[in-house]
C-alpha positions in Angstrom: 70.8 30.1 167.9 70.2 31.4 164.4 70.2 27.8 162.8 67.4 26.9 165.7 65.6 30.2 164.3 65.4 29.2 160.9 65.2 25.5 161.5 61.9 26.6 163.1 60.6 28.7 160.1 61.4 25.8 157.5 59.3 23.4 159.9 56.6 26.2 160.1 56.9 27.1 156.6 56.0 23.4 155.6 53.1 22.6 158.3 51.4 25.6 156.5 52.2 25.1 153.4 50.6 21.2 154.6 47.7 23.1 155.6 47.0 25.0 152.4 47.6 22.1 150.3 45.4 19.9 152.5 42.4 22.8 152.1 43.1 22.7 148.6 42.3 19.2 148.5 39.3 19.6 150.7 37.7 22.3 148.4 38.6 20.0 145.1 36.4 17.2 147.1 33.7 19.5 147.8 33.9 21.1 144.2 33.4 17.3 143.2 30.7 16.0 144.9 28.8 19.0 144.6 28.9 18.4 140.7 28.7 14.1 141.0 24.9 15.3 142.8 24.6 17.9 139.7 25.0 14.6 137.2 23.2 12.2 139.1 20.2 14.0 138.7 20.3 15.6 135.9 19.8 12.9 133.4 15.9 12.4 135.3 15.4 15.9 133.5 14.1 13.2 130.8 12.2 11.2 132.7 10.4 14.5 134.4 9.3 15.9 130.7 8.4 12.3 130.1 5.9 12.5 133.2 4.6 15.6 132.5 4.0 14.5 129.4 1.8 11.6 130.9 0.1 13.3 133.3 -1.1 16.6 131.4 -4.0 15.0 129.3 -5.2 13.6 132.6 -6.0 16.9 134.7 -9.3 17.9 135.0 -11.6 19.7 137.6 -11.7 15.8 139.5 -10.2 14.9 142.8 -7.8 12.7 141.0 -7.6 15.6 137.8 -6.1 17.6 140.6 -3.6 15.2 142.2 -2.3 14.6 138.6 -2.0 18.6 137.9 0.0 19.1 141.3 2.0 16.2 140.7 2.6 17.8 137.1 3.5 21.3 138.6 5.6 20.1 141.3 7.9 18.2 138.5 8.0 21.4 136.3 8.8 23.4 139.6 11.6 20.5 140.0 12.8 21.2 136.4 12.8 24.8 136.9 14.5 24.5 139.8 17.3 22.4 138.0 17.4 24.9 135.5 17.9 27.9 138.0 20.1 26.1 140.4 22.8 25.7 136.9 22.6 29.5 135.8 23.2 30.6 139.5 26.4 28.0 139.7 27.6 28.9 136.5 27.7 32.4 137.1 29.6 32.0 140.6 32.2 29.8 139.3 34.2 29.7 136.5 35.3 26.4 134.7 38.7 26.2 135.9 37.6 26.0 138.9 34.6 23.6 138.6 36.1 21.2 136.4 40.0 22.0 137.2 39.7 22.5 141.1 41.3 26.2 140.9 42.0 28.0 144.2 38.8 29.7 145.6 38.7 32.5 147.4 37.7 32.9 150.6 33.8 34.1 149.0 33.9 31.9 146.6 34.3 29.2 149.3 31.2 30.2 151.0 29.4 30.2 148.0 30.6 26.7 147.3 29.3 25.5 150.8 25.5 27.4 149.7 25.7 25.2 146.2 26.6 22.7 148.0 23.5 22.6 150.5 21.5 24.2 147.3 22.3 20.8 145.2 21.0 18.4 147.9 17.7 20.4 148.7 17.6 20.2 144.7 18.7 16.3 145.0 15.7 15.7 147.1 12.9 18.1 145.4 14.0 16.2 141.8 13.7 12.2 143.6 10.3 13.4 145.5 8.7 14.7 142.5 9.5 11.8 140.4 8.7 8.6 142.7 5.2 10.8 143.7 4.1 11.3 139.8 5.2 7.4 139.6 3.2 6.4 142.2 0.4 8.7 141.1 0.5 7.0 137.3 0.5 3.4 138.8 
């Protein structure tokens, strides 16, 4: 009866050891996409100086004046944003675990999930801004 006993621990012993190792996993994947969003956008950083750049001498008090200096702010609020959205990541995660996939703690995980929905809303705010000063410039 003993041997059935601990022939049932070792088999429970390795399905959650399975488990942690297969969350582990999970939370590297996370840890990694969240960062392949972070350095698809971040080299437009350029392109959104470059467009600020363009539109600034063409604001004025005009109709169009205005659409350019909207279009202008919403691409520095996008850069901010950028800029914001890094300090706040840095400061929840250290780089063993950003670039090494170190255990998280159970906090830290739920921070991961906020950067993670943080990074697409950021995603999408960079891309909008840039294809609407684009269009605006054609």
């Amino acid at each position: 009866m003993n041997s059935l006993k601990y022939g049932f621990l070792a088999v429970l012993s390795m399905l959650v050891f399975q488990a942690c190792k297969e969350k582990e996993t999970e939370t590297l994947s996370q840890m990694k996409e969240v960062m392949a969003i972070h350095d698809e956008v971040m080299p437009k950083m350029g392109t959104i100086g470059k467009l600020v750049a363009e539109l600034k001498p063409k604001v004025d008090s005009t109709e169009t004046g205005i659409a350019y200096d909207k279009a202008m702010k919403d691409l520095q609020e996008a850069h901010k944003s950028m800029m914001d959205w890094m300090k706040g990541f840095g400061d929840r995660f250290t780089s063993d675990e950003i670039l090494n996939g170190a255990a998280l703690t159970p906090q830290k995980q739920e921070w991961l999930n906020e950067e993670e929905e943080k990074v697409k809303a950021l995603k999408l705010q960079i891309n909008t801004s840039i294809e609407n000063a684009e269009k605006l410039l054609e």
